[in-house]
VOBA-1610 file (N, C-alpha, C; in pm, whole numbers, padded with zeros to 5 digits, always signed):
BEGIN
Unk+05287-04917-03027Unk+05334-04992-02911Unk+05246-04961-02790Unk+05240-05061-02704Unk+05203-05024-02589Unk+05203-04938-02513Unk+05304-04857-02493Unk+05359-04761-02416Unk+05333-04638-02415Unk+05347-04657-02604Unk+05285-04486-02692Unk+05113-04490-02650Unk+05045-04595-02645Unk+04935-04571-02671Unk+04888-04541-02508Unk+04951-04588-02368Unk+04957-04546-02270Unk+04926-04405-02265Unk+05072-04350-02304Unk+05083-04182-02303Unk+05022-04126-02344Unk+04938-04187-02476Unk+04845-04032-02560Unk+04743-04071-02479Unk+04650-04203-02425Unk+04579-04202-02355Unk+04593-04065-02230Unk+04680-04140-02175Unk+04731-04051-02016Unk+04695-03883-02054Unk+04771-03839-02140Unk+04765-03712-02228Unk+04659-03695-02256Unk+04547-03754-02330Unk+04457-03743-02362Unk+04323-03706-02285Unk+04369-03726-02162Unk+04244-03655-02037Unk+04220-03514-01997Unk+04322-03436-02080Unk+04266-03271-02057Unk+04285-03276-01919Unk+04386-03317-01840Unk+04397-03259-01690Unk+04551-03233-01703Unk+04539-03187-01569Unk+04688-03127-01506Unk+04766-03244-01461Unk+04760-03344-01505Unk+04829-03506-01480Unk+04983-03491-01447Unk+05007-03549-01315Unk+05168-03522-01359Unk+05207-03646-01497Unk+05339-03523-01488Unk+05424-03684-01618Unk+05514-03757-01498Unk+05419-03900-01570Unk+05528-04048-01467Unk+05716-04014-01527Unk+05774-04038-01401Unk+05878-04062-01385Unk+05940-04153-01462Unk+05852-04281-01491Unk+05857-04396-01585Unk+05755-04502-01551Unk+05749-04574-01685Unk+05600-04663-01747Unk+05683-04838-01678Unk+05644-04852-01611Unk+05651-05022-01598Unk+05524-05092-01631Unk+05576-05155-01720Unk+05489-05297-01782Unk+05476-05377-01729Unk+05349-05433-01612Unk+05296-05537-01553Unk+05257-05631-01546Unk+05166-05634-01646Unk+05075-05750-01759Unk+05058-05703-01900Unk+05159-05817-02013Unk+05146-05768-02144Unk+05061-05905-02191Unk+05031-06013-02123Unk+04981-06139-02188Unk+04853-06122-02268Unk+04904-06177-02365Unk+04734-06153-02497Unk+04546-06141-02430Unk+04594-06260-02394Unk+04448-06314-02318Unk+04414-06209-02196Unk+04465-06126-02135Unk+04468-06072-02020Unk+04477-05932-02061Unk+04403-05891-01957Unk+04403-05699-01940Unk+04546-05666-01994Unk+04602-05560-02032Unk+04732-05500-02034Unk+04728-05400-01906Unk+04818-05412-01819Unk+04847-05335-01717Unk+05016-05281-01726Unk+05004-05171-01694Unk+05094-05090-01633Unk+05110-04986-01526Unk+05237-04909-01457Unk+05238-04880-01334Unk+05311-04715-01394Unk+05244-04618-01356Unk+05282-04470-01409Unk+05383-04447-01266Unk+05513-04477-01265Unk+05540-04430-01136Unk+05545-04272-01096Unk+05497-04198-00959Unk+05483-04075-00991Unk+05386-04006-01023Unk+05286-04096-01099Unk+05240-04046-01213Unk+05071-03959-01128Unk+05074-04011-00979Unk+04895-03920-00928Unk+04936-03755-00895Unk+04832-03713-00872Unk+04877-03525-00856Unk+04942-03524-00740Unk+04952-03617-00638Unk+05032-03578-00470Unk+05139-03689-00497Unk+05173-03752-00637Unk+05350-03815-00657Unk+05334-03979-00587Unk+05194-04018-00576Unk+05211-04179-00595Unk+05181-04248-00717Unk+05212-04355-00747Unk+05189-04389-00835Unk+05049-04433-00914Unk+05039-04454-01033Unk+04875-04493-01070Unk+04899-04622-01123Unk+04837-04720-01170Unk+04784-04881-01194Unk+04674-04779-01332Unk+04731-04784-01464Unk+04666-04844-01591Unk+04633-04979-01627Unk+04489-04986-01668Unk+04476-05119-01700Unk+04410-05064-01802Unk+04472-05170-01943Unk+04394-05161-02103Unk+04237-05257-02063Unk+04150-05229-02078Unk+04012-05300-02048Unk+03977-05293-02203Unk+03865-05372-02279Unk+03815-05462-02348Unk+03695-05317-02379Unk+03635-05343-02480Unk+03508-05210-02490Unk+03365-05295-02436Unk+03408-05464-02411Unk+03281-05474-02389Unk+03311-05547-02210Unk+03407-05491-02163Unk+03476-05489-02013Unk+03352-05420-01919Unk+03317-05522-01788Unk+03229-05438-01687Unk+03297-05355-01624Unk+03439-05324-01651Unk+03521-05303-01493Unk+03486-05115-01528Unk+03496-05116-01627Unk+03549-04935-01666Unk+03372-04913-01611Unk+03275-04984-01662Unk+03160-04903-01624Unk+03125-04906-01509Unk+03138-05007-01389Unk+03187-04954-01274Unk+03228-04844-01200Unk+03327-04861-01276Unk+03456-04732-01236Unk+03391-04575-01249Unk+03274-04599-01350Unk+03193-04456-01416Unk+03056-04470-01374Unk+02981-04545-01306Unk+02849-04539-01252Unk+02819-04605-01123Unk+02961-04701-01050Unk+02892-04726-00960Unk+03028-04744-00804Unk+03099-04751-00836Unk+03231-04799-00773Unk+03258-04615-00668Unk+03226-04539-00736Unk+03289-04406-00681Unk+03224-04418-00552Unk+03088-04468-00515Unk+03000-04426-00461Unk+03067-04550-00340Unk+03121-04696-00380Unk+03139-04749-00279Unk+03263-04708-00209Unk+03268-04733-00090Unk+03385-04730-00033Unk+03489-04838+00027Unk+03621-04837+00007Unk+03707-04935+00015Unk+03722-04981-00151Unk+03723-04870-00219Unk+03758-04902-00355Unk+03887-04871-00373Unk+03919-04823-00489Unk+04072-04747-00509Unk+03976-04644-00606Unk+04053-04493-00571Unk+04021-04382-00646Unk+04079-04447-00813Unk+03939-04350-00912Unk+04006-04392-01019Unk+04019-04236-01068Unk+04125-04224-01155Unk+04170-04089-01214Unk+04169-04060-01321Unk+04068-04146-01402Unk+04028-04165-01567Unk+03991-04279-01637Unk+03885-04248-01708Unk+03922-04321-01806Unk+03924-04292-01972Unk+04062-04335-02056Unk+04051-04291-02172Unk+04023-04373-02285Unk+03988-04343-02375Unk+03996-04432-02524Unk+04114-04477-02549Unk+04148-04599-02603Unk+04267-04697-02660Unk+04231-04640-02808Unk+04310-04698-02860Unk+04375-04700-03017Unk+04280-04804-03074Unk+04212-04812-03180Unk+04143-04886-03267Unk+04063-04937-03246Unk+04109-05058-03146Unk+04023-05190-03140Unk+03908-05123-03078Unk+03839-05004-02965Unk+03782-04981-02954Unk+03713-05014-02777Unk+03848-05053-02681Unk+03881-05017-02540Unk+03912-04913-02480Unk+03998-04928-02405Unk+03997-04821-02319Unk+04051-04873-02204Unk+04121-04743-02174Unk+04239-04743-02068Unk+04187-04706-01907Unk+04184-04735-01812Unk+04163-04690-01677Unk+04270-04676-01610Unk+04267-04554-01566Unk+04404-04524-01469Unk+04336-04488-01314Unk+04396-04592-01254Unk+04367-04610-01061Unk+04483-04589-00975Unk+04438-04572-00865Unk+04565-04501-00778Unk+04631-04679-00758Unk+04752-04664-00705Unk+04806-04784-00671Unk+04793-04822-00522Unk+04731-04897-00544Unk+04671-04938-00372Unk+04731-04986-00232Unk+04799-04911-00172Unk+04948-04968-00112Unk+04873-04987+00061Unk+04918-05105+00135Unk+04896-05112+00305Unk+04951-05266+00332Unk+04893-05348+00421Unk+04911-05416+00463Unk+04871-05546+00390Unk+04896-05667+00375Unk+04817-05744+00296Unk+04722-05840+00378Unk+04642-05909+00350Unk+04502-05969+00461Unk+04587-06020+00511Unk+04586-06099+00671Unk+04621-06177+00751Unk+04486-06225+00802Unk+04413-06402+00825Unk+04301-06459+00832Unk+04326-06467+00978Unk+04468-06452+01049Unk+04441-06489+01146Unk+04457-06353+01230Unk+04455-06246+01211Unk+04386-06124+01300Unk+04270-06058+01274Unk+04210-06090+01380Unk+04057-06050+01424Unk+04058-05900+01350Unk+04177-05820+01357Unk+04132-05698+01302Unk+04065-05699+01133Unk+04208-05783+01085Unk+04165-05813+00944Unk+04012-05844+00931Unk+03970-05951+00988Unk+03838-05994+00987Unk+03729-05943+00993Unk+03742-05853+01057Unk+03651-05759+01157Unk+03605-05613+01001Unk+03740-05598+00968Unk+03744-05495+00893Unk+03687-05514+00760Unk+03709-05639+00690Unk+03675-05747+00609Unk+03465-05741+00628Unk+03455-05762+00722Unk+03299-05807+00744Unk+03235-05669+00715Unk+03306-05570+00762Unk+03276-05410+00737Unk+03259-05355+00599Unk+03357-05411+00531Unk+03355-05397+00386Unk+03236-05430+00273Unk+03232-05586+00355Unk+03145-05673+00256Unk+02978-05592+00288Unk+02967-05547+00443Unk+02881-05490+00470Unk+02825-05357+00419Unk+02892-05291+00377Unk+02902-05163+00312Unk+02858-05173+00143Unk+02903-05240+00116Unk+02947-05327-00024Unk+02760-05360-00032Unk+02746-05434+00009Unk+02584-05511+00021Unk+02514-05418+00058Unk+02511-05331+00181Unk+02403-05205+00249Unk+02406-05072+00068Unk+02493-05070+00038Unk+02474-04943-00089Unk+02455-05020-00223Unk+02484-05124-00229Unk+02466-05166-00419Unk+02323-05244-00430Unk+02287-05306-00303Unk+02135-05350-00308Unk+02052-05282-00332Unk+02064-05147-00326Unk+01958-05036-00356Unk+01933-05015-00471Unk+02022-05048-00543Unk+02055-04987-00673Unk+01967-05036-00774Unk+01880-04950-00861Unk+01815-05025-00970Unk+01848-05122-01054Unk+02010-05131-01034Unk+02059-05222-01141Unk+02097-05388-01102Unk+02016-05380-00961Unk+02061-05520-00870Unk+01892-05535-00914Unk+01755-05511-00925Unk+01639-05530-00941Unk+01622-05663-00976Unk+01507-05744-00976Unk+01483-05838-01058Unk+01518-05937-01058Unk+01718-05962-00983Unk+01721-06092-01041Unk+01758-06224-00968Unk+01686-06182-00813Unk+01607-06308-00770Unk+01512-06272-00632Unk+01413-06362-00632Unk+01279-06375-00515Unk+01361-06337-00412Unk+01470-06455-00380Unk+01487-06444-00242Unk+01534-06374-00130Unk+01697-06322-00199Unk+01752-06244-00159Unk+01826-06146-00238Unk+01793-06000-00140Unk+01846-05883-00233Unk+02001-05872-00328Unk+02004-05891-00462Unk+02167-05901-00522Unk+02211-05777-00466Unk+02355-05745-00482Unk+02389-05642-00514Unk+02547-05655-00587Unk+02631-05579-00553Unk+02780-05623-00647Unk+02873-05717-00590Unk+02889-05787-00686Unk+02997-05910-00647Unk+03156-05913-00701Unk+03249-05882-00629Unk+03372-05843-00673Unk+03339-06022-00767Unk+03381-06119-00737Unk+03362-06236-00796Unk+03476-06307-00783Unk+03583-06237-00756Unk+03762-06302-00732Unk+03819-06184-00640Unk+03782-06206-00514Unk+03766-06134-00438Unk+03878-06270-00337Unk+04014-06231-00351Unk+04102-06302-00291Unk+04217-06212-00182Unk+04280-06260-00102Unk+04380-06202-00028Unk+04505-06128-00051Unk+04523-06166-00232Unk+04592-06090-00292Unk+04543-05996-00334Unk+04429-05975-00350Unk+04352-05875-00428Unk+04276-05763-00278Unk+04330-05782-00213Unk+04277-05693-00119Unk+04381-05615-00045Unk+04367-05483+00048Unk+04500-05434+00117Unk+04431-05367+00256Unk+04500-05357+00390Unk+04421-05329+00451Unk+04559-05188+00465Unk+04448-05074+00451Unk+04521-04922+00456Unk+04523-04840+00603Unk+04603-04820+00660Unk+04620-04714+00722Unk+04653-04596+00726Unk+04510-04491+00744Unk+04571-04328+00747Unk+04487-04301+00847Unk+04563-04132+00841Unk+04477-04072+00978Unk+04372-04061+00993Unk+04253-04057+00888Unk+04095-04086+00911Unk+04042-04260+00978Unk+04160-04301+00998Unk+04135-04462+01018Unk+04173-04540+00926Unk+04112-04717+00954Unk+04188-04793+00902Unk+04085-04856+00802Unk+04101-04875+00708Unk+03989-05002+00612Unk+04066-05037+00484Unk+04002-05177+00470Unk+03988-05241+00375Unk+03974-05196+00258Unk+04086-05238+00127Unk+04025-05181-00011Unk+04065-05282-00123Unk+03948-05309-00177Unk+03951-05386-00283Unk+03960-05336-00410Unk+04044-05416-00465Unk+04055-05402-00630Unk+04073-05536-00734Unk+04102-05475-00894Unk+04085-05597-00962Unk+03922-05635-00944Unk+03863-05565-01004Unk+03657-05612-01040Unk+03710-05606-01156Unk+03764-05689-01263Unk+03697-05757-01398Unk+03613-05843-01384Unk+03601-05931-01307Unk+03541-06012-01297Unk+03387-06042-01225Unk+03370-05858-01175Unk+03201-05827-01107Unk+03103-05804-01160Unk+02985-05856-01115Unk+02837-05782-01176Unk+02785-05792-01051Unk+02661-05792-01106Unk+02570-05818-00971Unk+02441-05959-00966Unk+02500-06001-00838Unk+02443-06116-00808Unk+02373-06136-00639Unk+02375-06249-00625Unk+02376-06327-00471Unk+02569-06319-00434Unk+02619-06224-00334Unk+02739-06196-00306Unk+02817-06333-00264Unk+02771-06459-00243Unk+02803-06567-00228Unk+02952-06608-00260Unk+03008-06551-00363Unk+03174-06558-00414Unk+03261-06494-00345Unk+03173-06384-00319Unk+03286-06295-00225Unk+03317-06334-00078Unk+03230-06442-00042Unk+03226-06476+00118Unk+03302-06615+00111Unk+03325-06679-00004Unk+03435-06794-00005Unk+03511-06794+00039Unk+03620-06701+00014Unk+03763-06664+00011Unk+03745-06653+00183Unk+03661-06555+00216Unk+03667-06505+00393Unk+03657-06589+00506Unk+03530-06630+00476Unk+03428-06758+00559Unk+03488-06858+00573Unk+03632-06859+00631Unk+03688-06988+00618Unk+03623-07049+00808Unk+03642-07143+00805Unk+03602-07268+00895Unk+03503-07202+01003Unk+03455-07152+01009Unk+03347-07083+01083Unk+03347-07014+01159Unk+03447-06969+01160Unk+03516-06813+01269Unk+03444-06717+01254Unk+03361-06686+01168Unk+03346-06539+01110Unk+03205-06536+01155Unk+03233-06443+01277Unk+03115-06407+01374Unk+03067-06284+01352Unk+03213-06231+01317Unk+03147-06064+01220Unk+03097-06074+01111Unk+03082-06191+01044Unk+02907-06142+00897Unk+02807-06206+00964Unk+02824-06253+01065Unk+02694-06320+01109Unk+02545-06200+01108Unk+02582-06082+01095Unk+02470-05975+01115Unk+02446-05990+00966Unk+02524-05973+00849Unk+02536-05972+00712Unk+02408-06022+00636Unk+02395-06136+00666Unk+02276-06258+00624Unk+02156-06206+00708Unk+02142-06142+00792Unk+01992-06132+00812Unk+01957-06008+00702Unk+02029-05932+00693Unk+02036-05787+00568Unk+02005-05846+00460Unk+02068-05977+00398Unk+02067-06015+00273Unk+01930-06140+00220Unk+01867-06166+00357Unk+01738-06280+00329Unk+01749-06371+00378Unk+01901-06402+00454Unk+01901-06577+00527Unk+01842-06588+00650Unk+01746-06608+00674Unk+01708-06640+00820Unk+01664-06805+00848Unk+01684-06873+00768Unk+01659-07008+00770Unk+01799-07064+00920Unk+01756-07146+00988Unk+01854-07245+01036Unk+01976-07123+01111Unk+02069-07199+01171Unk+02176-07120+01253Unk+02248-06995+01162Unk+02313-06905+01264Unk+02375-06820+01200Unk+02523-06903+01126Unk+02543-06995+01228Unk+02651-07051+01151Unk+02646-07152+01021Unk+02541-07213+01022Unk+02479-07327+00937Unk+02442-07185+00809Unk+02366-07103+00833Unk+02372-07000+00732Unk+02506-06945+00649Unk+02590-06901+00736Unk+02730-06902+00649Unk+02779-07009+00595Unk+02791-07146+00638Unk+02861-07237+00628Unk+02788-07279+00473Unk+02665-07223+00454Unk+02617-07286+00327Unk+02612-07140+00183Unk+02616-07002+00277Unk+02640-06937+00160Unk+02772-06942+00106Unk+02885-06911+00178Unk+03035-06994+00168Unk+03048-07133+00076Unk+02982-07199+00111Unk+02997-07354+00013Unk+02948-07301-00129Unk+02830-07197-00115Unk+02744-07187-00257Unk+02838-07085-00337Unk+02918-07019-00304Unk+03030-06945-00305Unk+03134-07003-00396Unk+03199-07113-00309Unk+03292-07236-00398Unk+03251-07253-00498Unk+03113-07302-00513Unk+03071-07367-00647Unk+03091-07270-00756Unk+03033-07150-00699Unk+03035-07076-00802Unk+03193-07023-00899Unk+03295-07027-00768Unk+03409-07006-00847Unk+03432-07094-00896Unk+03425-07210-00836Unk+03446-07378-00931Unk+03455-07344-01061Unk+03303-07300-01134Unk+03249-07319-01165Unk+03354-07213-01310Unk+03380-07104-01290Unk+03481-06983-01338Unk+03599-07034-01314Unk+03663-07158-01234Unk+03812-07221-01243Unk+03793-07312-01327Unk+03682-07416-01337Unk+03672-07507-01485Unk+03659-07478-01589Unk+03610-07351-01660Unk+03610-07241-01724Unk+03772-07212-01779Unk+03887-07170-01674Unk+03963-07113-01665Unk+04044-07261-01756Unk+04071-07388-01646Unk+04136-07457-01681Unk+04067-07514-01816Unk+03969-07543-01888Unk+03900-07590-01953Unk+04002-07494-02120Unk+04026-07364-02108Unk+04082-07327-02243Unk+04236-07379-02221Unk+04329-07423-02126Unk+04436-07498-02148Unk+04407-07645-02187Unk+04271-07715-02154Unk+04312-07842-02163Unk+04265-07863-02336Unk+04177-07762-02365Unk+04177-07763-02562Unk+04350-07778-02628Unk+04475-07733-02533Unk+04558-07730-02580Unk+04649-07819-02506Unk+04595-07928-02459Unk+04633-08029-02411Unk+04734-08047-02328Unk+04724-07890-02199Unk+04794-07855-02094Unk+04787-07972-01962Unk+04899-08040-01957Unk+04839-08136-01806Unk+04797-08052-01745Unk+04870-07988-01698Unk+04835-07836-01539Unk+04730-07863-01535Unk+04605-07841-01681Unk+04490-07795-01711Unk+04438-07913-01682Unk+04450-08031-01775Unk+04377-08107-01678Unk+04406-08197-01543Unk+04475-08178-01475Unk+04514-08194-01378Unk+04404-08102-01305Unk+04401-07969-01311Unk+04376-07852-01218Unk+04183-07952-01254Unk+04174-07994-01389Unk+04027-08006-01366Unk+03962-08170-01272Unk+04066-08233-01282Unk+04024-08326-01215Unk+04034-08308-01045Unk+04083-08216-00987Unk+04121-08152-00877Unk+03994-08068-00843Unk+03970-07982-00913Unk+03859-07943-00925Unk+03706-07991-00891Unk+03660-08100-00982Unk+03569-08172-00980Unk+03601-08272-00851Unk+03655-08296-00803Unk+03645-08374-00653Unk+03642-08275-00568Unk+03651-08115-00594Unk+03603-08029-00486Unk+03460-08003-00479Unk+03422-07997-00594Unk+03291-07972-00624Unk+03182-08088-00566Unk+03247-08187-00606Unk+03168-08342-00517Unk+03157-08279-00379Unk+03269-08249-00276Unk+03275-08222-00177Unk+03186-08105-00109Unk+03150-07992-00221Unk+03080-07889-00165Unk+02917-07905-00184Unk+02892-07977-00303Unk+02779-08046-00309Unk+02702-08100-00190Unk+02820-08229-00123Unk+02776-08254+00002Unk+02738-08229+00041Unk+02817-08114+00119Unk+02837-07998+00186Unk+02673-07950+00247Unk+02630-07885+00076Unk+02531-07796+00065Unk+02405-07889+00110Unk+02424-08027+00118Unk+02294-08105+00133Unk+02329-08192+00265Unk+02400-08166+00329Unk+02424-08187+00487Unk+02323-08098+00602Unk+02311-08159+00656Unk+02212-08054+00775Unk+02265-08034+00861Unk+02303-07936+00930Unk+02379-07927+01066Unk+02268-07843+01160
//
């Protein structure tokens, strides 16, 4: 069962782990990570976020070569071997604060700090090398949304922390500035893009088109998404794709507009 294979994992790290209070089951769906919540379960009595990951999952190697180093992550507190199939379990602190609000400048502000940090340390990295002329890659959360983010307050100060990278490698950060870059407010990444290679045209005309190139790209991972319901002849699914594809017309535009 699920649960057992939790515990010998959990057990299985040779540390002084507390024992959770109790195992809540979060995500059991086939297609999807298995997650659960150790309540109790970190050494100072908050809780930890297990997620079952895949053996051929980016998120765990992250978690073990490159994530420690960024900041505004979530501490991770292991990772163990699963049962058979040949995954593996990650246990992360549970990420508790405030949730984004688009319309305080703090959020925003703190947000641009992140992405900045995020881009200034993973561009360096040998493993961003190579894979394009123009501008430096570095890591791309890739579903980098408002649910998936928390803004924390403690006494060292306040920041931003992201979680949920199944879905990161490293690219042109363009996905991650979708979700943010909404209608052209965002005066705090305007420094961002000269770091990353954009110096073409306005600072705003510069966001307004890495943002659009952004969309496409999730488009692009939501037609994807809806595309295995509509094999099973889900309206939602195709509904969500014809919805879809008239956004994509729209950002197209977009990208070939001159302002």
């Amino acid at each position: 069962m699920l649960v057992d294979e939790l515990v010998d994992a959990w057990s299985g790290l040779g540390r002084s782990h507390r024992k959770p209070e109790r195992i809540n089951v979060l995500k059991n769906r086939h297609e999807k990570p298995k997650v659960c919540r150790l309540v109790s379960g970190a050494p100072a009595g908050g809780d930890i976020i297990a997620k079952r990951s895949s053996s051929t999952a980016v998120e765990p190697v992250l978690y073990e070569r490159v994530l420690a180093t960024v900041p505004g992550t979530p501490r991770c507190h292991g990772i163990a071997p699963g049962r058979d199939s040949g995954g593996c379990w990650i246990f992360l602190e549970h990420v508790e604060g405030e949730w984004y609000a688009a319309g305080r400048v703090e959020h925003r502000t703190l947000t641009a700090r992140w992405l900045n940090d995020v881009y200034s340390i993973t561009s360096n990295l040998p493993l961003s090398e190579g894979l394009t002329d123009d501008v430096r890659p570095a890591l791309v959360h890739g579903d980098l949304q408002s649910k998936k983010v928390r803004i924390r307050r403690r006494a060292g100060g306040v920041r931003l922390i992201a979680f949920d990278w199944e879905f990161s490698g490293f690219g042109v950060p363009a996905a991650d500035f979708a979700e943010f870059a909404v209608g052209g407010r965002w005066r705090e990444l305007s420094g961002i893009l000269e770091q990353m290679g954009f110096t073409y045209g306005s600072p705003r005309d510069r966001l307004r088109r890495l943002a659009t190139a952004g969309r496409v790209f999730r488009l692009i991972t939501w037609f994807e998404w809806a595309s295995r319901g509509a094999r099973h002849a889900s309206p939602r699914s195709v509904n969500s794709i014809a919805l879809y594809d008239q956004v994509l017309d729209e950002c197209l535009t977009s990208l070939n507009t001159d302002t």
